[in-house]
N, C-alpha and C positions, 0 to 999 in steps of 0.2 A: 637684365635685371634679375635679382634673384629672390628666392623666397624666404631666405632664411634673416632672420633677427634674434641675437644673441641677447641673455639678457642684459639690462641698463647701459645698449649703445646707443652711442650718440648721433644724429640726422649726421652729423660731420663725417663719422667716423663710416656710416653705412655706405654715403655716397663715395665717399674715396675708395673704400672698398670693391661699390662694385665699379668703379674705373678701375682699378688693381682686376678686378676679374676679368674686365673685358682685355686687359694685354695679356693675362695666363692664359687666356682662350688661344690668343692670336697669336702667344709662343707655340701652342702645342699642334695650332692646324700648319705652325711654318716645321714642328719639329716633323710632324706627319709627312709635309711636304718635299722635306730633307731626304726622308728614308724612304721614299718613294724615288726621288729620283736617285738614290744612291741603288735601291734595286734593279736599276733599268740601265744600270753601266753595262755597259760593253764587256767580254773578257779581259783583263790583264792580259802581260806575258806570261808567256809559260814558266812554271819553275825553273830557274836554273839549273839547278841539279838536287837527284833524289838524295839530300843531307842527311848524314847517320849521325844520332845522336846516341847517346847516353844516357840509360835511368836505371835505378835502383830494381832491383828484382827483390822478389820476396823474401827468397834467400840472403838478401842483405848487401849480395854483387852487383857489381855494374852490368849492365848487358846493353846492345846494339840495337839502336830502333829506327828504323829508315821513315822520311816524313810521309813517303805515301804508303807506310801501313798503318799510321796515324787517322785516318779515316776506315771509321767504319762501318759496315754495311748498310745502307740505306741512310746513312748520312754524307752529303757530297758537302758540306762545308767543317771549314776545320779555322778556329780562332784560335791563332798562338801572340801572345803578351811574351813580349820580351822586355823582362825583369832585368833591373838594373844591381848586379851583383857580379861585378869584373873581379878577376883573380889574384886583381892587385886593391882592390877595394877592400879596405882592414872589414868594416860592415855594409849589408845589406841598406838600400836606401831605404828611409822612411816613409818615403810617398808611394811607392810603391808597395812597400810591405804593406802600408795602410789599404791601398786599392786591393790588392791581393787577399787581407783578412774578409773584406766585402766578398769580393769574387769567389773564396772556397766557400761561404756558404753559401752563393748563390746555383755553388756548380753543379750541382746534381739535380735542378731545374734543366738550367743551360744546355746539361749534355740529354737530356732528352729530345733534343732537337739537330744541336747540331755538336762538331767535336771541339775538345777545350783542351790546350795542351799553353805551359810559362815554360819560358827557356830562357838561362842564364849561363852565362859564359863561362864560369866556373867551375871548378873538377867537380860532379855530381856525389864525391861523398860528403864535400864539403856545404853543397846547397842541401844536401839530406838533413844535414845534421841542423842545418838554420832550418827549416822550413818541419822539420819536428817538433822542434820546441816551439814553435810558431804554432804548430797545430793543423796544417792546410793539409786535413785527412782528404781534401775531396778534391783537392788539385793533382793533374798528372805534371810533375817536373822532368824537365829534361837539360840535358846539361850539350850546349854546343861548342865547349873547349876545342873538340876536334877538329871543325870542320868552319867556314864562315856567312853561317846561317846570319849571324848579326849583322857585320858587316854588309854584305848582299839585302839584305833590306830593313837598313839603319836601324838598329838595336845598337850598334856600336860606330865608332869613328875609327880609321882605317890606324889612328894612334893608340886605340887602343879606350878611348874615352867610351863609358854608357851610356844609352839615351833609351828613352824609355818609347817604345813602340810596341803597335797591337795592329797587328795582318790580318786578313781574311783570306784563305787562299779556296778555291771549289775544283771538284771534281768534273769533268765533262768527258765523258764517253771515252772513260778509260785515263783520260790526261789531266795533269795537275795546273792549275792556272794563279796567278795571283787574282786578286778581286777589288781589293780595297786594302788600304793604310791608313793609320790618322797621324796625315800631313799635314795637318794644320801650325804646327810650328816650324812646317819648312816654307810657311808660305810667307810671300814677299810682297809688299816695303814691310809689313806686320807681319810677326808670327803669333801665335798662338799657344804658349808654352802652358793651359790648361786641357789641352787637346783630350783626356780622357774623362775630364769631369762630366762628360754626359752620362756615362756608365756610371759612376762614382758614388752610391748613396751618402758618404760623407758628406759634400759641400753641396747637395740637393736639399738636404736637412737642414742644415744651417742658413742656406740662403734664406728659409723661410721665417727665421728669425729677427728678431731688433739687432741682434749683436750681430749676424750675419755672418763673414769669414775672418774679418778682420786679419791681424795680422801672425794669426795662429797658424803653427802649422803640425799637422799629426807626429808624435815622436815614435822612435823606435822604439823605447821603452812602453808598454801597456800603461803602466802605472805610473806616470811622469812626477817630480817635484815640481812647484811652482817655483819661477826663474824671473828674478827684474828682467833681465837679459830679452824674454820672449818677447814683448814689445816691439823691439830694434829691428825683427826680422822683415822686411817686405812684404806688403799687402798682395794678396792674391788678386786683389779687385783693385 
């Protein structure tokens, strides 16, 4: 029960409420629950190989960046988002880009802790050039054209198709290991195709809303027109 009374609500509106509080309790001790045993995994496999990637130097060139120099000192975990921006893709997905404007400002939180690196498939002048006007000062990009970081753990389909995936890989006494993935839309008879919205401040906000998610979905464009058309799209929920 709670203590709080807003003013001129209604005995109706108090008690549903606190039934509504008592399952937000009991989502957050299962989310606790979650990430407790998702700490207490086992190692993965090892890396399959030390992957050279691709990123803009200051000078404005490409240069060579191997995934285990990607960690750095006294941090043994490294989060890499694999952004969905294939080479044949005319644009940048919007869901994506959407989680991504989330994510550069949370990153310089985030890398206080542990390491943050998005990797997209594309030749890394052409992700520079999207992900400038975007603004993502606090994201490190890397580009794995060369090599098949995606592939190897499904950022991409072996055709060539994007999918959007976020790894955790850790360091242990010297060796690179996988950790954790969000598989949840590979899992079966049901998948899961909102697998990152637990990071996602977007549809955490909204959830808390009358209008909720409906059938809106974030555009690429900042500043979007209003479209009869938006409606038609499929419900997230």
């Amino acid at each position: 029960m709670t203590t709080l009374t807003f003013p001129n609500e209604t005995t109706d509106y108090r008690r549903a409420r606190e039934e509504l509080a008592k399952a937000e309790l009991d989502l957050k001790r299962q989310v606790d629950r979650t990430a407790a045993l998702r700490r207490q995994l086992p190692l993965g496999g090892a890396l399959k190989e030390d992957y050279v990637f691709e990123e803009l130097g200051k000078n404005g060139r490409a240069r060579k960046v191997k995934l285990s120099e990607l960690f750095e000192d006294g941090k043994d975990s490294l989060f890499v988002y694999s952004f969905m921006y294939g080479p044949k893709m005319k644009d940048a997905c919007p869901m994506c880009s959407s989680f991504l404007d989330g994510l550069n400002g949370n990153a310089a939180h985030i890398t206080q802790r542990i390491n943050l690196v998005v990797v997209a498939r594309s030749p890394i002048q052409r992700i520079a050039k999207f992900t400038q006007a975007r603004g993502w000062k606090n994201l490190r990009i890397l580009s794995s054209a060369r090599n098949s970081y995606n592939i190897d753990y499904f950022g991409e389909s072996v055709d060539g198709a994007q999918d959007t995936m976020a790894n955790i890989f850790v360091k242990r006494d010297g060796k690179i290991f996988h950790f954790w993935g969000t598989e949840k839309q590979y899992l079966t008879p049901q998948s899961d195709p909102c697998h990152m919205d637990t990071m996602w401040p977007l549809w955490n906000v909204l959830d808390t809303t009358p209008e909720g998610r409906g059938a809106w979905y974030p555009p690429l464009n900042l500043k979007p027109k209003r479209s009869a058309s938006r409606g038609k799209k499929k419900s997230r929920r």
